[in-house]
N, C-alpha and C positions, 0 to 999 in steps of 0.2 A: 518382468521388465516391461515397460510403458516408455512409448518413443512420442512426443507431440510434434508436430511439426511447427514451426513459424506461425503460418498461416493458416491454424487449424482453430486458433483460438482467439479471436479479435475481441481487443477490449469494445465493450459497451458503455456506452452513460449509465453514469451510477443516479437513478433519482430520487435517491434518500435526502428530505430536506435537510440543507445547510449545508450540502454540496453543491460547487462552483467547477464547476467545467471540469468533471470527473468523471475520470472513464477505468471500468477494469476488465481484468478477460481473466477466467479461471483459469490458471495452466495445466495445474497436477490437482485433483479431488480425492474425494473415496471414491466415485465414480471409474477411477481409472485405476483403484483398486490401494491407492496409499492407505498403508493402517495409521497412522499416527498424524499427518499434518498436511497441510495443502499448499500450494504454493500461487499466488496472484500476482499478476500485472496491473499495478495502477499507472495511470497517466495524466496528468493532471496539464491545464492549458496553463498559458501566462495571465498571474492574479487569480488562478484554482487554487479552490481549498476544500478537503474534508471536512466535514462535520465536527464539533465539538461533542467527543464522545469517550464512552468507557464501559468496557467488559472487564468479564473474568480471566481473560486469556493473553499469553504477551503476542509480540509481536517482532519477529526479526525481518527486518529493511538492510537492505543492499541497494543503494541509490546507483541505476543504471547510466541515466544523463540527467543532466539541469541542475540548479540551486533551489535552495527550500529551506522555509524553517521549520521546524518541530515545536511546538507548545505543548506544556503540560503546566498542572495546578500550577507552578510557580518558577517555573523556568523554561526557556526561549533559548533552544538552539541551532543556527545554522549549518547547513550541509551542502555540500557538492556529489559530482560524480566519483563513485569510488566508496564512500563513504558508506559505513554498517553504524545500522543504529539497533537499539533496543528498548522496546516500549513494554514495560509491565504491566502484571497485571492489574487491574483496579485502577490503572495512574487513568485520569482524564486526559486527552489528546488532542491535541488533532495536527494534517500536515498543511503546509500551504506552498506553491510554488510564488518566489523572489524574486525569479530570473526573469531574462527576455526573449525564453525558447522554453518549450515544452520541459516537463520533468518524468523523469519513468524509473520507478522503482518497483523490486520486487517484494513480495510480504508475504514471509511464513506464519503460519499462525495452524494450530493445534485443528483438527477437524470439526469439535464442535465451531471453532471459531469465522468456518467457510460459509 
């Protein structure tokens, strides 16, 4: 069992180019002893975006607060709080915040993929 607290784990600026005012804080790793998948905090400002990117690995999103859309190869779709999404593998992506506050989601992804 692994306990993180809140404030144990603050997102950072992500400076991978072609990210806009993006920040993540690793919550659960292999580090903390997960065999199979890890768990992140991304946060993204108003007009942040992720990179235009794609791996081998999906991706499960549980949007915490804020609006956003989703792009991939050829489809655009918006999200709110509450909202799970699912991004496969190989798809090209990226997320972007809409809104006019911050957006923060969480994102599972397979351990290679931390």
């Amino acid at each position: 069992m692994k306990h993180v607290a809140s404030n144990e784990r603050i997102p950072q600026a992500v400076s991978i180019e072609g990210a806009e005012m993006v920040s993540k804080a690793s919550l659960i790793t292999a580090s903390d002893g997960a065999p199979t998948a890890s768990m992140r905090l991304f946060e993204l400002g108003v007009g942040g975006r992720t990179p235009w990117h794609t791996h081998d690995w999906e991706h499960v999103i549980y949007v915490i607060e804020g609006v956003g859309v989703l792009k991939t190869d050829g489809l655009s779709t918006e999200f709110r709080t509450g909202d799970s999404l699912l991004v496969d593998p190989n798809e090209q992506h990226n997320f972007a915040n809409t809104g006019e506050g911050r957006l923060r989601f969480l994102c599972i992804v397979p351990l290679k993929g931390d």
